[in-house]
N, C-alpha and C positions, 0 to 999 in steps of 0.2 A: 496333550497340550501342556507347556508347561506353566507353572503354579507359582504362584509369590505370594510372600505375606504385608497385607497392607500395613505399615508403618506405624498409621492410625488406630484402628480396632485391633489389628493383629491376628487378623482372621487369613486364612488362607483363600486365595482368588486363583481365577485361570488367567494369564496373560495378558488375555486381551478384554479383561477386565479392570486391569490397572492402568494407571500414567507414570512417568518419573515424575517425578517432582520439579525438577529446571524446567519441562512442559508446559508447567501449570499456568504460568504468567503471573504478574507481580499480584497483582490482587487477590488472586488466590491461593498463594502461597503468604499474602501478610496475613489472610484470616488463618490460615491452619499455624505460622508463627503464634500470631496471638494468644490461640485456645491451646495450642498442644505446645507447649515450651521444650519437648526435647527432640522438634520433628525439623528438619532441614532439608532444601531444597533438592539436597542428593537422593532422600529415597522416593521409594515408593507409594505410593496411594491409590485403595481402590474407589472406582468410579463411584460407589454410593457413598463414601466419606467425602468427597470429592460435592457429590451432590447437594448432601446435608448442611454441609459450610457454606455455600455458596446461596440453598433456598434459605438456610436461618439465619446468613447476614441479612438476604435483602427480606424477611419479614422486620427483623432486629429492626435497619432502615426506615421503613415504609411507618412506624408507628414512634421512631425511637431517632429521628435522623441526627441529632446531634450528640448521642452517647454511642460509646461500646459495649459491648458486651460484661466489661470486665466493672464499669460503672453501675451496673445493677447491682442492687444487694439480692436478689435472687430473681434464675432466669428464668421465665416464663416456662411453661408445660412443654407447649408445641416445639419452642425452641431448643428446649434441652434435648426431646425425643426421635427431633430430627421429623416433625411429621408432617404432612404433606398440608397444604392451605386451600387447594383443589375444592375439599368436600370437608365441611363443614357441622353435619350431621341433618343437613334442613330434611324435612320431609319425616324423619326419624322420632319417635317417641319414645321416653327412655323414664321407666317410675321406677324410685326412690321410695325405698324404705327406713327410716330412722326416729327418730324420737320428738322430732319438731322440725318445722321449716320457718321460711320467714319472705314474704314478700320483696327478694331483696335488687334493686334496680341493675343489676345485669344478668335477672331474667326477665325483668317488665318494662325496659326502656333501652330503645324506644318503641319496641314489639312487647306485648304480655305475650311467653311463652311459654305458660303454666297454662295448662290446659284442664286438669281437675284436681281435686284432692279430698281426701278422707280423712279423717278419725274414727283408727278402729274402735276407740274408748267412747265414742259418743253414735247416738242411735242417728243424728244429724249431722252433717260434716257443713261448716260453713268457709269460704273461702275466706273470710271476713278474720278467720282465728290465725290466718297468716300474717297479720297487720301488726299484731302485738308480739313485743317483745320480752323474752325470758328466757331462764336459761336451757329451758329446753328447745329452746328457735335454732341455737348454734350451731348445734352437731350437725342435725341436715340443711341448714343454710350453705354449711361451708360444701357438704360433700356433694351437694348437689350443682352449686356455682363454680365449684373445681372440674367438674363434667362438663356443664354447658353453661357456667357464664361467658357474655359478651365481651368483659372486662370495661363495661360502661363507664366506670366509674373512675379507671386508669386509662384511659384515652385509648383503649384497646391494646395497653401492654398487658396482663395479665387476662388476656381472652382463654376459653379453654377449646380444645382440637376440635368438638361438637358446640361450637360456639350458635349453632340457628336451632339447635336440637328443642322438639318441646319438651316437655315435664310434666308428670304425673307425680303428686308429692300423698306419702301416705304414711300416716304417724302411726307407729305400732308401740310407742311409751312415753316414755319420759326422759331428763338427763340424771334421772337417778335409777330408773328401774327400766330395761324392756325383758317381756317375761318372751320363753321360748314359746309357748303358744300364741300370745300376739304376734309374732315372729310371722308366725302360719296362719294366722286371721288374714294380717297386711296382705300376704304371699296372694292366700283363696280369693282374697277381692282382687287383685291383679287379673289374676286367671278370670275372673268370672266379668269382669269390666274391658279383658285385654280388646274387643274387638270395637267398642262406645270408643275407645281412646287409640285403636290403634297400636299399641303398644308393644315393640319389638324385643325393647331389653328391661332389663329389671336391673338396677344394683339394689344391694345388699350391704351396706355400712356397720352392720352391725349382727353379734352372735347369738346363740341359745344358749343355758343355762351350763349342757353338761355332754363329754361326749358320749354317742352313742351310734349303734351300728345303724347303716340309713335301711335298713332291711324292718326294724321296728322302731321307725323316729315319724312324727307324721311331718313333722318340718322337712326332712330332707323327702319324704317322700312327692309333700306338697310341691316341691323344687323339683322335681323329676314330673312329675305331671305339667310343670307348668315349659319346660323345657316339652313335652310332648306336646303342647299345643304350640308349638312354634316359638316361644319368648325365652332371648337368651339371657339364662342366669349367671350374674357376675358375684362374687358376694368378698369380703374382707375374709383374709386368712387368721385375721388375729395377733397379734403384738407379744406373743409370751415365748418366743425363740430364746430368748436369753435363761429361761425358769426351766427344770427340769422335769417340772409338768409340759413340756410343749407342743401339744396335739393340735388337731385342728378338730372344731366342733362347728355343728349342723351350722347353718346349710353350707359352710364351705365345703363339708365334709360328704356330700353328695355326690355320689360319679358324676351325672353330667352337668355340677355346677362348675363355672371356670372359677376356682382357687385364687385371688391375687395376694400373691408376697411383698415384702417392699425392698428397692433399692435404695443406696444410699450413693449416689454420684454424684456427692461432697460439694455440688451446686456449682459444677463445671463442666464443659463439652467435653473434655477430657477423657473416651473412654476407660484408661489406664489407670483413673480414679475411682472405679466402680468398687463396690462393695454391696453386704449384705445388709440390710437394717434386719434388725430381731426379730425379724417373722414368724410366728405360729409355723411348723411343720409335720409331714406325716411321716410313715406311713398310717394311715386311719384304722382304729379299730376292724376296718374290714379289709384292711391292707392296701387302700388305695393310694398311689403318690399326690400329695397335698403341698403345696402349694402349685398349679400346671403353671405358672408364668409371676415373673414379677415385673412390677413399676415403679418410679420415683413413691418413698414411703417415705421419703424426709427432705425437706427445704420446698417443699411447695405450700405457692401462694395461695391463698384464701381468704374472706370478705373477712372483717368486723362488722360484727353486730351494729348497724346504725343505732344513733340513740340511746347508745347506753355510755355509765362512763369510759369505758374502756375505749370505746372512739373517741371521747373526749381528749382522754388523755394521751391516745395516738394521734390524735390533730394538733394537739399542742410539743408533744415532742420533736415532731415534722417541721414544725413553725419553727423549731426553738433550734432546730439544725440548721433549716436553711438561712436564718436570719444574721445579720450585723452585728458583731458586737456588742455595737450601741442602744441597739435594740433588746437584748435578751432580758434583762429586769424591768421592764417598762412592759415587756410581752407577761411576763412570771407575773407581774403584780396586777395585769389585766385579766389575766386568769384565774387569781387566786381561787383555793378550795380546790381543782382539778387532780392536782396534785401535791398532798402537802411538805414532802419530800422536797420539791421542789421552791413550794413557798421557804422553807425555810434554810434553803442555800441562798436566799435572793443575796445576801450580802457580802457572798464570798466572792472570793478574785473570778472574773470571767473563766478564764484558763479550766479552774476547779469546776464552775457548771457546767460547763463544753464536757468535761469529763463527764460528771455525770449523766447527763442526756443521753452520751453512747452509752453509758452502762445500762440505763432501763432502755433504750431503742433494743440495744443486745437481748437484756434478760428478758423480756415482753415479747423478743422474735414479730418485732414492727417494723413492714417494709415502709408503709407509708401512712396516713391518715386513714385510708378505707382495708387496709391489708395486712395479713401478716404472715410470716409460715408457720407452717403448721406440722405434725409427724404422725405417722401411724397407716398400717394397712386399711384404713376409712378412707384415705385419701388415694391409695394406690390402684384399688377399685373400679374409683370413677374413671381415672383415669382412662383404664382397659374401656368401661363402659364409653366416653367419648371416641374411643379408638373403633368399636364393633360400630356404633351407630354412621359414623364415616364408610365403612366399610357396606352397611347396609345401604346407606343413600345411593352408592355408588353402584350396589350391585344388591338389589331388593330380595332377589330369589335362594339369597341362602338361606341354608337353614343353621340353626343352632350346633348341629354337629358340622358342618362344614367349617362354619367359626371358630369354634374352639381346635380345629386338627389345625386351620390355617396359622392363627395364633401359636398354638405348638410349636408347627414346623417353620415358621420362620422368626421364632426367638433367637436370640444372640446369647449361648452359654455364656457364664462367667468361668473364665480356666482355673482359679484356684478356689471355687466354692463348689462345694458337695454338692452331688444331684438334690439328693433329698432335702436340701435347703432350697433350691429356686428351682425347681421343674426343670425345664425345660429352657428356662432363661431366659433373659430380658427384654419383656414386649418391646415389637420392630412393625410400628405403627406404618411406614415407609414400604416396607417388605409386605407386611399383611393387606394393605389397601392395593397393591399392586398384584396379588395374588388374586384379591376381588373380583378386579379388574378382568386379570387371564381368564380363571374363569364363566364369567360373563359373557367373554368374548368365544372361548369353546362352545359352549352350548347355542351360542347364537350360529354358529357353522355349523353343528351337528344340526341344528333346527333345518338350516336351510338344505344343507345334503338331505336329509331325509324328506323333506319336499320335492 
């Protein structure tokens, strides 16, 4: 059969896998204009680029009807990864490992889908210690609402791919210290509560102290036991790809935990834009390849801490973009103390505060009053984690090794990065939920033949 390369991704298809591009029709041919600036109606496109553009305008639509795509300062999860809207993660339970959490309303409105939680450091775990806020709420506030927030809070533009998914939140430190054996405390209460909660997947946001072979680590080993009971382990590959120490440590470093790397798709649909963010990579002390797949590890959205100042002063920069001219110092002086920065340009030329606003929107990395982006393989994680829990809603009876091979085999290489920096290549949320799917569908035919 003969083969072409879509135009788009640049991947090779079989013929009658692709369109010409004049085929397309106007509408779909303005959305791939739009995103892909050097694609023309003369080539090629295969049908799953074809598909991508076409479901992640009309989500774009359905939440967003009077912007484009290009008016976001950063695209949504599901949007950028092309993932399907189908399945949602409902039914799925997904616990979270990190240093603190935080009650945050797009996982408890207009549903509470926090289902339990722990402190390994206390003999009592109150749900009640979710309510306050500090700096150790942040880390797993965000990495947990980048998995399965609803995006309540932004009208359902920043929802994540397991947006009905519930949660299991279980603090194993602080934001200054988590040790590697709290690491494995967290882990053992999983495994020992997985069947009270249900609990399919586990992410892992955070590392252990130091590397080590998973032959004598009890952390990686605890992750291989908890993978033998069924629960798929996701864990951060680590951030230090750029440092010349750059290994990957427990529990990414465990064979059957899935590794996530991060990408860097410069916060466009553009595949052509892809790159590596600094990934932690192996091979591991025991010669395993580390990181198995990567995800968005930079320009994704995530909560602000409600309540504190730093919402303050992303609600008032928000105010102070979209406002009137006439407005801006009359806003600055009814806020005074927010910002004192700010207080004290009140009496320059408009023009000069407009400037500054974008300067701290920029350096703050603030989408909007409840959001901002964020970087680091903590966030590339969840991701995958929203991605398996999809997968599992869809098709309950896999297991842990079946997930991790499907993720594998239908990653998207990047062609000009080293194996041993992205695995296997760039989780294909699209691909894997439809592999589920096949699946599902075999066994229920082998079921019935063998009746």
């Amino acid at each position: 059969m003969k083969k072409r390369i879509c135009s788009v991704c640049l991947y090779e298809v079989d013929d009658k896998h692709s369109r010409y591009g004049g085929d397309l029709g106007e509408y779909v041919q303005t959305i791939l204009q739009a995103n892909i600036p050097r694609w023309t109606s003369k080539n090629f496109v295969c049908n799953q680029c074809v598909e991508r553009f076409i479901s992640g305008q009309a989500e774009l639509d359905s939440y967003l009807p009077k912007e484009s795509a290009e008016e976001l300062k950063i695209l949504p999860t599901p949007l950028r990864l092309g993932a399907s809207t189908r399945f949602t993660g409902e039914g799925v339970t997904i616990a979270f490992l990190d240093s603190g959490f935080f009650w945050h309303p797009d996982l408890t409105r207009p549903e509470i889908r926090i289902v339990g939680y722990k402190n390994i450091a206390a003999q009592r775990s109150s749900i009640k210690e979710l309510m306050s806020r500090d700096a150790s709420s942040w880390h797993g506030m965000m990495t947990s609402v980048v998995a399965a927030g609803n995006g309540h809070l932004s009208g359902g533009i920043y929802r994540a791919i397991a947006s009905k998914a519930r949660l299991v939140l279980v603090k194993v430190g602080t934001s200054q210290r988590i040790k590697h054996d709290d690491i494995t405390r967290g882990l053992e209460w999983v495994i020992k509560n997985r069947r009270k909660y249900d609990i399919k997947v586990v992410n892992i946001s955070c590392g252990g102290d130091y590397e080590i072979s998973y032959l004598h680590d009890s952390l990686c080993q605890t992750a291989e036991e908890a993978v033998r009971q069924g629960i798929v382990v996701i864990a951060a590959a680590g951030n230090a790809g750029h440092h010349q120490n750059h290994g990957v440590i427990p529990p990414a470093s465990s064979p059957s935990v899935i590794a996530v790397g991060g990408l860097d798709d410069k916060n466009t649909l553009d595949p052509n834009t892809d790159d590596m963010y600094h990934s932690s990579y192996g091979p591991t002390i025991d010669g395993l390849q580390k990181p198995e797949i990567v995800a968005p590890g930079i320009w994704v959205a995530a909560p602000i801490l409600p309540g504190t100042p730093t919402a303050s002063q992303a609600m008032l920069l928000e105010k102070l973009e979209k406002t009137h001219d006439k407005d801006i110092r009359k806003i600055i002086a009814e806020h005074k103390g927010i910002d004192p920065e700010l207080d004290a340009a009140i009496s320059l030329d408009i023009y000069l505060i407009r400037h500054l606003v974008q300067i701290k929107i920029s350096s703050n990395n603030v989408i909007s009053q409840h959001y901002k982006h964020v970087d680091g393989t903590s966030f590339a994680a969840p991701i995958v984690s929203s991605i398996v829990a999809q997968m599992l809603e869809a098709n309950p009876a896999l297991t842990p090794q079946e997930i991790k091979q499907i993720l594998i085999k239908t990653a998207q290489r990047l062609p000009h990065v080293a194996f041993e920096r992205q695995g296997w290549g760039i989780v294909n949320p699209r691909s894997a939920l439809a592999r589920a799917l096949e699946l599902k569908l075999e066994r229920k035919k082998a079921g019935a033949v063998a009746d």
